[in-house]
C-alpha positions in Angstrom: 0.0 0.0 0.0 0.8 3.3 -1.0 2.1 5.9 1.9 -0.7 8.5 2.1 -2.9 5.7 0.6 -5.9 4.7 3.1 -7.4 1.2 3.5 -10.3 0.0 2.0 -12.9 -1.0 4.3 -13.5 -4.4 5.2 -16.8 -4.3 4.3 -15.8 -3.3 0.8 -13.5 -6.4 0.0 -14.7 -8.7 -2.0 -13.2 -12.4 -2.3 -12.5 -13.4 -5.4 -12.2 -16.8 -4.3 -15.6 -16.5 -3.4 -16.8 -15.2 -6.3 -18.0 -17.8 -8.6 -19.3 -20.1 -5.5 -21.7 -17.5 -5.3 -22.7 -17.4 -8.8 -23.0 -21.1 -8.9 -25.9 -20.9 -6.0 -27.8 -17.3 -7.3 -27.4 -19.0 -11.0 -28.6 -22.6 -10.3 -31.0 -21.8 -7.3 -32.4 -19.2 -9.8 -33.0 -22.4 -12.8 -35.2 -23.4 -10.2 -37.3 -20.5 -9.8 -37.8 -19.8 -12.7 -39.2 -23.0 -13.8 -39.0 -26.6 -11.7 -41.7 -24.6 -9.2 -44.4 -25.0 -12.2 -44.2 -28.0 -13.5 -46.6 -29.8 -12.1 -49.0 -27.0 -13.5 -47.3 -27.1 -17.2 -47.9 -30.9 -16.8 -51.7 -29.9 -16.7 -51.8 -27.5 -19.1 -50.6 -30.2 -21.6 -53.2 -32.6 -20.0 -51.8 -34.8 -17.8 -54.5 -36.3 -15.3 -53.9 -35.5 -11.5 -53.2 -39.8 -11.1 -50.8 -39.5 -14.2 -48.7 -35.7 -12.5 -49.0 -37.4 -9.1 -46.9 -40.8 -10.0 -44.4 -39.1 -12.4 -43.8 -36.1 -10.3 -43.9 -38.5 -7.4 -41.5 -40.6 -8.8 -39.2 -38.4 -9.1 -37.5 -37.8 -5.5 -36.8 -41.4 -5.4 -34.7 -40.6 -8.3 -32.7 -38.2 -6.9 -32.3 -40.3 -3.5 -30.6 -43.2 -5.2 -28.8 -41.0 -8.3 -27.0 -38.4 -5.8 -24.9 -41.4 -4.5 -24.3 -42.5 -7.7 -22.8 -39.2 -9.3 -20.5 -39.0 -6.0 -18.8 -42.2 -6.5 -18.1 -41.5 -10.0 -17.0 -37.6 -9.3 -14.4 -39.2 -6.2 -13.4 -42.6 -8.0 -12.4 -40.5 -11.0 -11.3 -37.2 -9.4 -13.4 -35.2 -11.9 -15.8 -33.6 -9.5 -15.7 -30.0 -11.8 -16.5 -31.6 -15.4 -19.3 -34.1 -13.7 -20.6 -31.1 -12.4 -20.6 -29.0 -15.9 -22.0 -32.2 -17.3 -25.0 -32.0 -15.5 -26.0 -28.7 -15.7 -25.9 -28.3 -19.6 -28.0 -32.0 -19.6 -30.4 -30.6 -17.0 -31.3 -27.2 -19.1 -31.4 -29.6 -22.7 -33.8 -32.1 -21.2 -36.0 -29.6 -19.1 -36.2 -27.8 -22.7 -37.1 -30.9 -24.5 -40.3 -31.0 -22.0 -41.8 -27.9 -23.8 -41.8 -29.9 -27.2 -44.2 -32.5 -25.9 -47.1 -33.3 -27.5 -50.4 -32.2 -25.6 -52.4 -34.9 -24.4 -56.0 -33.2 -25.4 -57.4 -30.6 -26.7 -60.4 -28.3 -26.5 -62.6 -27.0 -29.1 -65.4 -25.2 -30.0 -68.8 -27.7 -31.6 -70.6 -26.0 -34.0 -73.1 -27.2 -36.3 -74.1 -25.9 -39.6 -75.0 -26.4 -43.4 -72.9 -25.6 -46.4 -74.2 -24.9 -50.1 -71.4 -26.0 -52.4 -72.1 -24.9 -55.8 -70.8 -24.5 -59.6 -69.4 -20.5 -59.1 -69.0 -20.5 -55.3 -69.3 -22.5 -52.4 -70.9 -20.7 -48.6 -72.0 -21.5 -45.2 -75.6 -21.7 -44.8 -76.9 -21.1 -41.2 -80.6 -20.0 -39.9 -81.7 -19.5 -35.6 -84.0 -17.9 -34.2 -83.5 -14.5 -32.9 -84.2 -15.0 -29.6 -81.1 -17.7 -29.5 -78.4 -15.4 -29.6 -79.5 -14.7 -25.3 -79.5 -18.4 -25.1 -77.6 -20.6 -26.6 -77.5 -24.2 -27.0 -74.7 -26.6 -27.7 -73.1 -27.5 -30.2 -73.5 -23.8 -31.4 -74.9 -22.5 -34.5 -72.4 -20.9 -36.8 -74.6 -17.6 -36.5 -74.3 -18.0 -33.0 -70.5 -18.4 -33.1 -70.4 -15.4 -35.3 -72.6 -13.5 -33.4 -69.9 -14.5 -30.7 -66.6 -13.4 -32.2 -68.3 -10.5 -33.5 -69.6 -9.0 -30.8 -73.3 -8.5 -32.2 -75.2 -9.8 -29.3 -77.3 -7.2 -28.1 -77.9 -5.5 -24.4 -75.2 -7.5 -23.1 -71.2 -8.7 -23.2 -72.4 -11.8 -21.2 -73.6 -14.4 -23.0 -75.9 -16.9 -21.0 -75.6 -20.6 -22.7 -77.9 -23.5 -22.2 -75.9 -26.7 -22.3 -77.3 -30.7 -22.2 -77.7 -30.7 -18.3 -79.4 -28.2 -17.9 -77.0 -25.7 -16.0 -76.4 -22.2 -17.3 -73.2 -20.7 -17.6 -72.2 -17.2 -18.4 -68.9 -16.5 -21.1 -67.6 -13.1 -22.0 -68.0 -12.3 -25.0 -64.5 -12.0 -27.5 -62.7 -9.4 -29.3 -63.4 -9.9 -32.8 -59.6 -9.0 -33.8 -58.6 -12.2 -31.7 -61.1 -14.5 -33.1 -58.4 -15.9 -35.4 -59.0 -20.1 -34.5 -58.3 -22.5 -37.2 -61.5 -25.2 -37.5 -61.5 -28.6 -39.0 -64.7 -29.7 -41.1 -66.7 -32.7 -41.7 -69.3 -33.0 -43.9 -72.0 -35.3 -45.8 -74.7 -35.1 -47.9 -78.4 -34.0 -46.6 -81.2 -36.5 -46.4 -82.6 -37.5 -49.6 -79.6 -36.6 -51.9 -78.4 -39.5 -53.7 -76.5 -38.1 -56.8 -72.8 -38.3 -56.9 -71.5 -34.7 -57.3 -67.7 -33.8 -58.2 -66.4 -31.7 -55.4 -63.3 -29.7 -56.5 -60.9 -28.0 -54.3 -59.1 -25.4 -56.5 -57.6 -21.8 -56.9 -59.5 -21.0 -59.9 -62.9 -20.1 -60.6 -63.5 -23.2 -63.5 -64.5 -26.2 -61.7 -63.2 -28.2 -64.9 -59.2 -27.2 -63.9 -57.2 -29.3 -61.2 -60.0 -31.1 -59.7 -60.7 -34.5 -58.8 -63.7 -36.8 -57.8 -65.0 -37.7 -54.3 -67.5 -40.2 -54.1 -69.4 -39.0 -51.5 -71.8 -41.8 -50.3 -75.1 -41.1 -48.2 -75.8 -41.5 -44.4 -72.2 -41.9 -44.3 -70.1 -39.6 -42.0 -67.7 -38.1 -42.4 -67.6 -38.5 -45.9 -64.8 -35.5 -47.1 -62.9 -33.0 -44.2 -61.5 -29.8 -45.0 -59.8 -27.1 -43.0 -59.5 -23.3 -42.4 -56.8 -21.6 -41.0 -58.3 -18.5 -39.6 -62.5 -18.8 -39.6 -62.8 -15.2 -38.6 -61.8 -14.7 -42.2 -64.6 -16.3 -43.6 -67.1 -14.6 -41.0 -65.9 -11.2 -42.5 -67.6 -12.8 -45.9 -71.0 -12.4 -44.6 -72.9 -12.3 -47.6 -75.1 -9.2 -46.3 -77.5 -9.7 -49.8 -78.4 -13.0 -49.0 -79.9 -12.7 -45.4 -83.4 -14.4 -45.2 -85.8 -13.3 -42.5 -88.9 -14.9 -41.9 -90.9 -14.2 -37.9 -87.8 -14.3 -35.9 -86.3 -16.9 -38.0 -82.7 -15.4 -39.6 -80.8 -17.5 -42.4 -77.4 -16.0 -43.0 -74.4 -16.6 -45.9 -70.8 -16.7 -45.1 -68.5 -17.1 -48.1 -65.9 -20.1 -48.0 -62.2 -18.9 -49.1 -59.1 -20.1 -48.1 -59.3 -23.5 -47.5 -56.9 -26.2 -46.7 -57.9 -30.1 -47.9 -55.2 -33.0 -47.8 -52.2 -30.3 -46.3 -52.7 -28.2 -49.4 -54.1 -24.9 -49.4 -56.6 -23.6 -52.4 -58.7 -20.5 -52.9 -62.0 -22.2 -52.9 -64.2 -25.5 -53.1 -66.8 -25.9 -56.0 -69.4 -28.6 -57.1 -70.7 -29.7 -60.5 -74.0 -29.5 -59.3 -76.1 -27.8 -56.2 -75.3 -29.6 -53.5 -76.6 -29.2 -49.7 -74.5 -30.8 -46.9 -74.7 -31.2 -43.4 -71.3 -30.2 -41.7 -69.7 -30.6 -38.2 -67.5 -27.7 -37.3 -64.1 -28.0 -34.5 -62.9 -24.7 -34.5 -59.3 -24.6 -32.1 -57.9 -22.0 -30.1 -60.8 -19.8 -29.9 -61.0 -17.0 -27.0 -64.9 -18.2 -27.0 -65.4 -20.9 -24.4 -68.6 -21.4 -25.5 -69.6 -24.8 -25.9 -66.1 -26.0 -25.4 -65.3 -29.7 -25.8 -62.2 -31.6 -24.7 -61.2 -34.3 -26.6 -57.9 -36.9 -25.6 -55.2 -36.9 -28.5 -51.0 -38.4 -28.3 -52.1 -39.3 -24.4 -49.9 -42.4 -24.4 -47.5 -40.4 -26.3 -47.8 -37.4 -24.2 -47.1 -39.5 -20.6 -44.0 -41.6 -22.2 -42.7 -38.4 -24.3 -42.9 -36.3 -21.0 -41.8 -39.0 -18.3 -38.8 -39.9 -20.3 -37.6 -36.1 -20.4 -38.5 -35.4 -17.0 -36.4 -38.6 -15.9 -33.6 -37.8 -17.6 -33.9 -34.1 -16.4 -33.6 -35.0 -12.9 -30.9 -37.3 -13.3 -28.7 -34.8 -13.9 -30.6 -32.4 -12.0 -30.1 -34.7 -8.9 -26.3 -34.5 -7.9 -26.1 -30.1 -9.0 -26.2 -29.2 -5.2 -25.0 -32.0 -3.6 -21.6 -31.5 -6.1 -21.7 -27.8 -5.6 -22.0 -28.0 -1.7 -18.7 -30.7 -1.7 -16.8 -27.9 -3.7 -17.9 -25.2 -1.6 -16.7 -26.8 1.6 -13.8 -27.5 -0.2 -13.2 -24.0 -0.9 -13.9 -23.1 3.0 -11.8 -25.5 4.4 -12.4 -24.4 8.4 -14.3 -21.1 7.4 -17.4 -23.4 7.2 -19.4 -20.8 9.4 -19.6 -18.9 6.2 -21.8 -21.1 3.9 -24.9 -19.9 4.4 -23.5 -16.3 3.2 -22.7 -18.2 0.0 -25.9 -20.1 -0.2 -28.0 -16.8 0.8 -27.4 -16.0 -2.8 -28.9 -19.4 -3.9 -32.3 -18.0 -2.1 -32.2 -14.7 -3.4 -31.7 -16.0 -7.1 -35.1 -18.2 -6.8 -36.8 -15.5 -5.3 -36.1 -13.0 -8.2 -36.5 -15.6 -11.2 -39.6 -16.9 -10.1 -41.2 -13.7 -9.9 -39.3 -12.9 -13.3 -41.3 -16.1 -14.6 -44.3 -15.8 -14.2 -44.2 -11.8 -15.3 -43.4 -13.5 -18.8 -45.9 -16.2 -18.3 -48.4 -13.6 -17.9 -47.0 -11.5 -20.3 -46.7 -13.9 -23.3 -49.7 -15.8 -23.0 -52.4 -15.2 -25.0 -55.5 -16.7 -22.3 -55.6 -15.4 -19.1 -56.5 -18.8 -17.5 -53.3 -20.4 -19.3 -49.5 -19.5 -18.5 -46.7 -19.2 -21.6 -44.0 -21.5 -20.2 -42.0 -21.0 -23.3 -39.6 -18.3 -22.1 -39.7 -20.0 -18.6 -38.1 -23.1 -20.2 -35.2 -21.2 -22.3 -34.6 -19.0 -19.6 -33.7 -22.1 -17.7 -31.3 -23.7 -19.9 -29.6 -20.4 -20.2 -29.3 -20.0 -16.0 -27.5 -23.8 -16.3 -25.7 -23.1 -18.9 -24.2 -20.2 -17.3 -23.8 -22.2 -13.7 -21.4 -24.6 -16.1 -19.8 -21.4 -16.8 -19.8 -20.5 -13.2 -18.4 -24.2 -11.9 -15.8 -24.4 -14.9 -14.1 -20.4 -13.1 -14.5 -22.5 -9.2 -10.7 -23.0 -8.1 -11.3 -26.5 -6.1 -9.3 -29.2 -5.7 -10.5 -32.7 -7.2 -9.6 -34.1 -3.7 -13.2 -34.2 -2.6 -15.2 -36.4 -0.4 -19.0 -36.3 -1.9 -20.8 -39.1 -1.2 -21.7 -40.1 2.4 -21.0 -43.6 4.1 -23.9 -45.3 5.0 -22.5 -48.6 6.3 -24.0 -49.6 9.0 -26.6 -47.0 9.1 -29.9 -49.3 9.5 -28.3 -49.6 13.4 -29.6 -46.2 13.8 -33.3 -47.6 13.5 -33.0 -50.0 16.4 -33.7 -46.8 18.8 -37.0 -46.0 18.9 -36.4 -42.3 19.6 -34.5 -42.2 16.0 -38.0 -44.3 14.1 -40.5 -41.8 15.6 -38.2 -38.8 14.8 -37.4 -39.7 11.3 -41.3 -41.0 10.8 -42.2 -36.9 11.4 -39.7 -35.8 8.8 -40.7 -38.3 6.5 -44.7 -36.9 7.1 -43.4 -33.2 6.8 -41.9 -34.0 3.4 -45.0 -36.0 2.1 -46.7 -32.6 2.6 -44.0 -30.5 1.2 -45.0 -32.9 -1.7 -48.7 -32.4 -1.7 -48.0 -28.6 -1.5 -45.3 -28.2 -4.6 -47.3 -30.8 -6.9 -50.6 -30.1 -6.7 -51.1 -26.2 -4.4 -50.7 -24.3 -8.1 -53.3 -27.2 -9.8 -55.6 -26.0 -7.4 -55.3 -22.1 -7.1 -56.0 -22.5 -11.1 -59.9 -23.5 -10.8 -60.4 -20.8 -8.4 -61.6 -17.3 -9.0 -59.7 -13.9 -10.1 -56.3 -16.7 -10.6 -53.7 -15.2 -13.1 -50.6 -16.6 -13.9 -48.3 -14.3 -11.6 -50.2 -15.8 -8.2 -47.8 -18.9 -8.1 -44.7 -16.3 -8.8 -46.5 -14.2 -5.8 -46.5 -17.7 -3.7 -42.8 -18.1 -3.8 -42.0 -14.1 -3.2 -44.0 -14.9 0.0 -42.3 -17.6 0.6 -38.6 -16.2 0.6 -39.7 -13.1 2.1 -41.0 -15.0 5.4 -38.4 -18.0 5.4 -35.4 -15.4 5.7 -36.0 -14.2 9.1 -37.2 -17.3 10.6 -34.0 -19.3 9.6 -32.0 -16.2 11.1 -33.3 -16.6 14.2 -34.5 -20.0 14.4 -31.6 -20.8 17.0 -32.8 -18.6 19.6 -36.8 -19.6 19.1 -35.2 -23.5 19.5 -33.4 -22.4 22.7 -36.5 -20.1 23.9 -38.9 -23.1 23.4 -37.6 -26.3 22.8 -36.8 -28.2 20.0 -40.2 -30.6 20.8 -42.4 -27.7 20.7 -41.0 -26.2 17.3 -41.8 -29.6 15.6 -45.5 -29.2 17.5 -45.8 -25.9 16.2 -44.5 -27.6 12.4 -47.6 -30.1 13.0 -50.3 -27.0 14.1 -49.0 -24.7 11.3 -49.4 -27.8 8.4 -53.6 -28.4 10.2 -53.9 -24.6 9.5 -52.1 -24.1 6.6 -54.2 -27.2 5.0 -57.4 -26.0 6.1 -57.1 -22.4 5.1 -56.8 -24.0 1.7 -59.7 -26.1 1.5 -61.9 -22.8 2.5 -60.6 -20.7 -0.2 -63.0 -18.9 -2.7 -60.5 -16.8 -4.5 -57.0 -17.6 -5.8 -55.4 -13.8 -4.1 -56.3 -15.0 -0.7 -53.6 -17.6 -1.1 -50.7 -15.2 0.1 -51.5 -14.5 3.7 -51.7 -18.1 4.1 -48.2 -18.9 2.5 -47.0 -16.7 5.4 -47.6 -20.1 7.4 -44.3 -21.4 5.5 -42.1 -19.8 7.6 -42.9 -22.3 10.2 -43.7 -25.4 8.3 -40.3 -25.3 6.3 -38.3 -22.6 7.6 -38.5 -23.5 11.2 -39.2 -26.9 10.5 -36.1 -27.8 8.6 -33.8 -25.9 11.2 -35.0 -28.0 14.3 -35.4 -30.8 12.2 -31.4 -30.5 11.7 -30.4 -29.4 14.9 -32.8 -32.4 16.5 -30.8 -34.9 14.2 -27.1 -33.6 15.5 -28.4 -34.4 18.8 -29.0 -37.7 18.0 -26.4 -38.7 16.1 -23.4 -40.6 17.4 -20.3 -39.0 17.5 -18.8 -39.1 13.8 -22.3 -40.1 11.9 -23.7 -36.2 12.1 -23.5 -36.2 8.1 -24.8 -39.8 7.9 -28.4 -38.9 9.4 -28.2 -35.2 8.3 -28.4 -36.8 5.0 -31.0 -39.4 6.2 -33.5 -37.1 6.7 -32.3 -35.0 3.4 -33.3 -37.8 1.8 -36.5 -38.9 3.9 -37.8 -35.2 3.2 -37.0 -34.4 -0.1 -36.8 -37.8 -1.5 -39.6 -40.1 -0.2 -41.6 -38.1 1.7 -41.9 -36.1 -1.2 -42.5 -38.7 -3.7 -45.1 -40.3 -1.6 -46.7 -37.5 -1.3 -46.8 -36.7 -4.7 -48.1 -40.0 -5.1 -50.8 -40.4 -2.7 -52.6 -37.0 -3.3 -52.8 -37.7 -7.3 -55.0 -40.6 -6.6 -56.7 -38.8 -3.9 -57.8 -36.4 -5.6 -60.4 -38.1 -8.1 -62.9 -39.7 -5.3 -62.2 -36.4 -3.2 -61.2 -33.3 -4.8 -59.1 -30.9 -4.0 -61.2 -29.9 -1.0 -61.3 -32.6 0.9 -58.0 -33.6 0.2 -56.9 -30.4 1.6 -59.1 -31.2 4.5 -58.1 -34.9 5.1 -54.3 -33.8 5.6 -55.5 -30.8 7.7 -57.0 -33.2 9.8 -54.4 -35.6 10.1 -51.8 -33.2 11.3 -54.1 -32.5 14.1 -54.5 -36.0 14.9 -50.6 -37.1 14.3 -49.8 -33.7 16.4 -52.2 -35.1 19.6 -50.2 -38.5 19.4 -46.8 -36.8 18.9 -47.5 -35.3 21.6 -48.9 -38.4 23.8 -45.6 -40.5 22.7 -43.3 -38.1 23.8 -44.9 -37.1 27.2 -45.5 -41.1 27.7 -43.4 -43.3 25.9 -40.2 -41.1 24.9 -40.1 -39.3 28.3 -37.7 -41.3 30.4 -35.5 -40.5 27.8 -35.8 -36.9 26.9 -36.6 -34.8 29.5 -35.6 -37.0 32.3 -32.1 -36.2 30.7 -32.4 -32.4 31.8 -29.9 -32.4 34.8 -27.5 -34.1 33.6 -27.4 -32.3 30.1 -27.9 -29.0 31.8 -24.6 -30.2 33.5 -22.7 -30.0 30.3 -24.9 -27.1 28.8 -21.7 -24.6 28.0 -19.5 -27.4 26.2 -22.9 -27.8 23.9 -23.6 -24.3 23.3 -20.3 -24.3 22.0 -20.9 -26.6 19.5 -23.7 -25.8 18.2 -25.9 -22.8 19.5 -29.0 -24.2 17.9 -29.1 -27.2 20.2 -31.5 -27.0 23.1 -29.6 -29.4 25.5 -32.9 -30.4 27.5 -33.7 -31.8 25.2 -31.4 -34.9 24.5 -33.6 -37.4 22.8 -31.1 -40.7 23.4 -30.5 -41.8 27.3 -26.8 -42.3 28.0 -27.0 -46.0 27.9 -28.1 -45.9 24.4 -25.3 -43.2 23.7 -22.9 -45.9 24.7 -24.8 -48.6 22.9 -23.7 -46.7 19.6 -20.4 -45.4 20.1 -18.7 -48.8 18.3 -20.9 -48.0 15.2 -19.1 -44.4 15.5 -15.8 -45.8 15.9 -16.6 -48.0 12.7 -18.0 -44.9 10.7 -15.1 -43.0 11.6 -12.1 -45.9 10.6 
């Protein structure tokens, strides 16, 4: 330094070192904002049933639980911990992407019924209602009627009131007439009583003798011939105004045919040798109208093997990202370990931002109002992991890293009953982290006022009310015990559950959310402070990652699972309610196992752990050392399988 020159403040230094460790969480955590969050709704908008999303996405943890090992034998038995790393990222962002080229599984449509006059000079849509329809409707619809629709002619009103088969009314707004631009498939066959063979010619000139071909067209038979149009707001702009018939209330109405697609080519018009009056069936697709909208299943075995294959892949490589980038940053740290979370704060603050991002564009981009745009969502995530590579390939780590944990002689741990019960709530805790992340968006979609930025809105939530909790989570688990935190886990999940199954509009959602400050935020740091109390001297990373993978793995997945096959005898409201209520009952017995069977060995233990309170505070501040959950003889009972952990 410089004489004369002053010091930088400490605050101001930045560690270089540190640098791209913290790019590597903001980038990858931010992938996962921006899109894994919303998958399970994507899978619906592409019509996945809630049995089909609940065993793929269900499937899915297990996955990761058995691949994570997997990736960190081959990153330590081949010292190539940085390219397995790279590896995975730019596979993750390619096979997430490939998920947005999957073929839907059904479609919806509007059913319209109508006539058609094809003649020798032109060729037109004949279509006659009574006035006093266009307040009413009936399905299928009436071309007039879905004119009268798209063109905004029904009188008094921009409600339209439509009278279906069962007898329930519905009400539809009615649709600009500038986005009324849906392509429609038609099928047609000959009226009653017509039983001349007529040449039908598709052609771009006006002579029916050029470039045409014979149909036999065969009566009672349908379909006999289909045609398309690409944009049927095109042909209601042909009203032929000259030709409208009225008779009482009774309208008949023209609409000229042009621009016509039959057999993948496109021609001008379709003509016949003689008068001819058909009957036709109209599916007009990717209409704003909702009116007398139809569903129909298309690709669906193609759509659940397409999309499972993709998503399998993707989190294969998905999997082992933070697992290999939490090896190299405690790498990096060596004994500075007190500073990950700094680096992984980043992680949080990249999901919060890029989720938000996403579903701005999601809302922005999308056409419907009821349906998001993922396409942005799913580029922007290959581009995030593309960039972590980038991020992971400028981290200066050694290859001398230890990744995977040893598990041998792990299933001792479950001879103690205090470890079962303990591991059984974190195991119920992440099925309902899975019922939550799979199925919470399915649900806010049905309900009323819901737009595409409410799930973004969730997570912002989410973040926001997390943060502080985890901050201070050590002193609430000193101030109250680490047994009454995981009560308070249980209460939080009965309300949080409930509160769902009563809501009436999708923006009431966020005050709720607050509630996941305590059912993961708080839960998760007792949860890990609870399992360094009862793990035997050198096996603290064994059963940290035991629950890890309990939580996140099968918890999840069974979760996932369960609630997808739930949901078809229940619905979503009484599946809500059923979990609600038994948190409250698994809460009441929590409570009557500890303060009956487990108490002997927990609080019992007070005096003597009080005894040794300052050497545990040391250790870990988060600890609450009243709450030992093994009794010393069982402590003893496991030190051999710590020795052997250790050698």
């Amino acid at each position: 330094m410089m004489e004369g020159e002053k010091p930088k403040p400490k605050w101001s230094t930045v560690n270089m070192n540190l640098l791209p460790v913290k790019a590597f969480f903001f980038l990858s955590l931010a992938g996962v904002g921006v899109l894994l969050p919303f998958i399970a709704l994507y899978m619906k908008q592409i019509g996945l049933t809630e049995s089909e999303t609940g065993v793929i996405y269900g499937i899915m943890p297990f996955i990761g639980f058995f691949t994570r090992p997997i990736f960190g034998y081959i990153s330590d038995r081949w010292k190539k911990h940085k390219l397995s790393l790279m590896i995975c990222c730019i596979l993750t962002g390619i096979f997430y992407l490939l998920l947005l080229f999957v073929p839907q599984s059904q479609s919806t449509y509007i059913d319209i019924r109508t006539n058609i006059h094809c003649g020798q000079y032109n060729s037109y849509i004949h279509d006659c209602n009574h006035i006093n329809m266009t307040n009413s409707l009936t399905c299928p619809l009436t071309f007039n009627s879905y004119a009268a629709l798209s063109k905004k002619t029904v009188e008094n009103s921009s409600i339209v009131s439509l009278q279906n088969d069962s007898d329930t009314t519905s009400y539809l707004p009615i649709v600009d007439e500038n986005h009324s631009d849906s392509s429609c498939s038609i099928s047609c066959h000959y009226k009653e009583g017509n039983k001349f063979q007529t040449k039908i010619c598709f052609t771009n000139e006006v002579d029916v003798n050029k470039h045409c071909f014979d149909i036999s067209v065969n009566v009672n038979k349908e379909p006999d011939f289909r045609f398309s149009v690409e944009n049927i707001f095109n042909i209601i702009k042909r009203e032929v105004l000259q030709d409208e018939q009225r008779v009482g209330d009774l309208v008949c109405r023209d609409f000229d045919i042009k621009s016509i697609t039959f057999r993948e080519k496109s021609y001008w018009q379709m003509l016949c040798d003689r008068d001819t009056e058909m009957n036709c069936s109209m599916k007009c697709y990717k209409s704003r109208n909702k009116a007398c909208e139809v569903s129909e299943a298309q690709n669906v075995n193609q759509t659940v093997a397409f999309f499972f294959v993709f998503f399998l892949l993707g989190n294969i490589f998905f999997a082992p990202i933070l697992s290999l980038g939490d090896a190299m940053t405690y790498d990096i740290l060596g004994e500075r370990r007190n500073v990950y979370g700094k680096q992984r704060l980043w992680g949080t603050v990249g999901f919060a931002l890029f989720s938000v991002t996403s579903t701005f564009l999601m809302e922005f981009l999308s056409d419907d109002p009821a349906k998001a745009n993922f396409t942005a969502s799913f580029f922007l995530f290959l581009v995030l992991f593309v960039l972590t590579a980038v991020s992971v390939f400028k981290i200066s780590a050694s290859e001398d890293i230890v990744s995977s944990s040893n598990f041998r002689d792990v299933c001792k741990l479950f001879h103690y009953s205090k470890v079962v019960v303990f591991l059984l709530v974190v195991l119920y805790f992440g099925l309902l982290t899975g019922v939550i992340e799979t199925f919470l968006y399915w649900y806010l979609s049905g309900l009323e006022s819901y737009i595409t930025i409410i799930p973004g809105l969730c997570l912002l939530v989410s973040c926001s009310v997390e943060t502080p909790v985890l901050f201070l989570s050590g002193y609430i688990i000193k101030k109250v015990s680490h047994l009454w935190c995981l009560y308070g886990v249980f209460a939080a999940y009965a309300l949080r559950f409930f509160l769902y199954s009563v809501l009436s509009n999708a923006w009431f959602v966020l005050p709720i959310e607050v509630l996941h400050s305590i059912t993961f935020g708080l839960m998760w740091a007792t949860s890990t402070s609870y399992a360094s109390i009862i793990s035997p001297p050198g096996m603290s990373a064994t059963i940290q990652g035991i629950i890890g993978g309990l939580h996140f793995g099968f918890g999840k997945g069974i979760g996932s699972i369960v609630t997808g096959f739930l949901l078809k005898p229940l619905g979503f409201v009484w599946t809500f309610r059923l979990f609600s209520f038994l948190s409250l009952g698994f809460l009441i017995l929590y409570i009557f196992i500890n303060q009956l069977g487990l108490k002997h060995s927990t609080l019992d233990q007070k005096k003597d752990s009080e005894e040794n309170a300052e050497a545990t505070i040391s250790n870990d501040s988060t600890v609450d050392v009243g709450q030992n959950l093994l009794s010393d003889q069982e402590k003893r009972d496991m030190e051999p399988l710590a020795v052997q952990d250790q050698s």
